[in-house]
N, C-alpha and C positions, 0 to 999 in steps of 0.2 A: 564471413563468420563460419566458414565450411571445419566440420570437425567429424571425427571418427561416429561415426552412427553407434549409441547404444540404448536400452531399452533403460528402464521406462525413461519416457522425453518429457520435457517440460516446455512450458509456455512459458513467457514474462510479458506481462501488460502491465503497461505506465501510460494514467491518460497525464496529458500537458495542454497548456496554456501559456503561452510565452513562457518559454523555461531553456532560453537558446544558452543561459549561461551553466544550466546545472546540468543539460542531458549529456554533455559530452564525459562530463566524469562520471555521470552512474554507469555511462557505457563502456566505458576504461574499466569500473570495478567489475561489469558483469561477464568480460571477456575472461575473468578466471575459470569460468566453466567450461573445463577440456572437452566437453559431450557437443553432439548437435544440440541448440534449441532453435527455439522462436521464438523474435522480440516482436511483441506489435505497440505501436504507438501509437495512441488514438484520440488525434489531435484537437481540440476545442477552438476552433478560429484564430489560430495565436497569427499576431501582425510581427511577433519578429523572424528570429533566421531557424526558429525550434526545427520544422518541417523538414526546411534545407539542411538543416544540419543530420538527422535522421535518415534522409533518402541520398543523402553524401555516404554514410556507414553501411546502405543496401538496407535497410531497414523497412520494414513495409507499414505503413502509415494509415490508419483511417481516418478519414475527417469525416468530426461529429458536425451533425448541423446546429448541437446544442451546445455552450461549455455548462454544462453538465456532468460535474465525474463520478458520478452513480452511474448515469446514462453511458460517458464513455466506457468504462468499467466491464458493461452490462455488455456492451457492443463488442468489447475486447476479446470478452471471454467468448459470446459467443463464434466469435471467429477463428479460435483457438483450437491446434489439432494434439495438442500434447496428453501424456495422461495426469500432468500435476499443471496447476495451474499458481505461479508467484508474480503476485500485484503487491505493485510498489508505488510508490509516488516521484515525482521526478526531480525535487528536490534532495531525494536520499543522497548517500556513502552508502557502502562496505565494505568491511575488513577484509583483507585478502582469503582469509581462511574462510568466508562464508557458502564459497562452493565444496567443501570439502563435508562441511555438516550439514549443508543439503542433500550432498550425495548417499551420506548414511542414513540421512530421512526416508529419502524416498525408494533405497532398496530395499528398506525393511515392508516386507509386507502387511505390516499390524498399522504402519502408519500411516494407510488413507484413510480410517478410519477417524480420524484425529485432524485438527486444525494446526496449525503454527507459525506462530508470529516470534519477531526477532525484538532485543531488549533495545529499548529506545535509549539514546544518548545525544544529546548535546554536545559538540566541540571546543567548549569554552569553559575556562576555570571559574567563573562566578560559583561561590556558593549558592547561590539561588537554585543554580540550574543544576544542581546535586540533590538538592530536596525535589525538586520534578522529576527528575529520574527517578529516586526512588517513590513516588506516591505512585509514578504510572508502572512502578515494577508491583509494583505491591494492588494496584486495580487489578492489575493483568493477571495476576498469579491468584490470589483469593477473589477478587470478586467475576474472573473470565471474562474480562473487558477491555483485551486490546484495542487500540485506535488504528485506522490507516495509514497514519507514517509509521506504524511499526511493521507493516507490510503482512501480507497473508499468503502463508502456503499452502495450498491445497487440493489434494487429490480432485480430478474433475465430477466423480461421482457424485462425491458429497456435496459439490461446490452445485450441483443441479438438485440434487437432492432437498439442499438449504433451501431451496429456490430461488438463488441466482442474485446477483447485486437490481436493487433499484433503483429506478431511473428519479435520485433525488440528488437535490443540490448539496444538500449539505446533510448530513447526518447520515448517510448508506451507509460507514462501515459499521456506526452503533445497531443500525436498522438489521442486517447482516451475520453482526457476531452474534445477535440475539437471537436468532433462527436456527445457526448455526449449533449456541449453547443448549439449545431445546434437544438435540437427538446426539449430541458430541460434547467430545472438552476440547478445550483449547491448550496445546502447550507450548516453551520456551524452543526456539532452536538453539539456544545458548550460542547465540551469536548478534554483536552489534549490528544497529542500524543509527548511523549517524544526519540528522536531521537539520536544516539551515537556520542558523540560528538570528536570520534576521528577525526571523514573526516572532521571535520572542525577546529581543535586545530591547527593541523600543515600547517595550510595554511594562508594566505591575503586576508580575507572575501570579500574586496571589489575586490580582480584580480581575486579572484573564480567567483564572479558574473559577471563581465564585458565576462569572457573565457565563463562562461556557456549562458550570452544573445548572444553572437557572434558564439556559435555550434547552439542553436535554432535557429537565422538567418539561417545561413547555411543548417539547415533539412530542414525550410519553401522555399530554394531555391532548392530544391531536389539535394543538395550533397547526396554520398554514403553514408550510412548508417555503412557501416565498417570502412571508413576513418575518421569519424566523431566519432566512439567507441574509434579508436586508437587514435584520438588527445585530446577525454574526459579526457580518461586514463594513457597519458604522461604526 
């Protein structure tokens, strides 16, 4: 991935977990970026070909000894030499153009001061998944509460400043944006991030969202953090 060296540099961290099928096309869309970066991958024990398939593209790999993607996240970042730091999930897409409106992101100097995340989308004509789209365009924009598959761009200042992703199973990017909301806003890159629409084919759009406001309840009430993974995940 050898490219002309120019300032400022970016990081991208993606932790995974068996994701041998999705990593190779985030890594297809992320080679639009004509600049040097660093991809680190930071891997949670996965049993299929994820690893291999990463240390096939030259990619440098950590293995967590947790799958934990708070904790991976946490570990990514800290190993990261860039001055922006863009976490993703490894299930993502993007649009060809989304190196283009990074680029203008991050030469502007007003914007490390700032957070940004990309507008979530669905690949699939369901109406359903037209009203998700807009409920999470509309959290994100009036109430400053992107999620982690919308991914996060951020200067590494702030990103230390925030005090850094938590080593939690489930809920770090809510945990996160909320630190982050405290001394920053958060805005649009005005560009998609296309998300795998299996986790949400085989489910009741609206009893997924009712289950996942009432575990958020739950974390802002300091439930366990494990009891709250095992009832995401039943």
């Amino acid at each position: 991935m050898a490219r002309l060296q120019k300032f400022p540099t970016i990081s991208i961290i993606i932790p995974t977990l068996n994701e041998a099928i999705h990593l190779p096309l985030l890594i297809a869309d992320l080679n639009a970026w004509p600049y040097n970066f660093e991809l680190i991958i930071v891997d949670g024990e996965s049993t299929d070909l994820t690893v291999s398939i990463a240390k096939i593209q030259g990619i440098d790999v950590i293995k967590s000894p947790k799958k934990n993607r708070g904790y991976q996240l946490k570990i990514g970042a800290s190993k990261a030499k860039g001055d922006w730091f863009l976490f993703l999930h490894a299930d993502s897409r993007l649009d060809s153009t989304w190196a283009k409106s990074i680029y203008k992101i991050i030469q502007n100097k007003t914007s490390k001061n700032l957070a940004w995340y990309f507008d979530f989308k669905i690949k699939r004509d369901n109406i359903e998944f037209r009203f998700l789209e807009l409920a999470v365009a509309l959290r994100s924009q009036f109430f400053q509460l992107p999620y982690g598959d919308q991914g996060l761009l951020i200067h590494k200042d702030l990103y230390f400043n925030a005090g850094e992703f938590s080593s939690l199973k489930i809920m770090e990017d809510l945990d996160f944006i909320t630190r982050i909301t405290k001394i920053t806003k958060v805005r649009r890159i005005r560009e998609n991030i296309y998300t795998d629409d299996i986790k949400w084919s085989d489910t009741n759009i609206i009893k997924r969202a009712i289950k996942n406001a009432k575990l958020r309840k739950k974390w802002r009430q300091g439930y366990d953090i494990d009891y709250l993974s095992k009832e995401y995940n039943s």
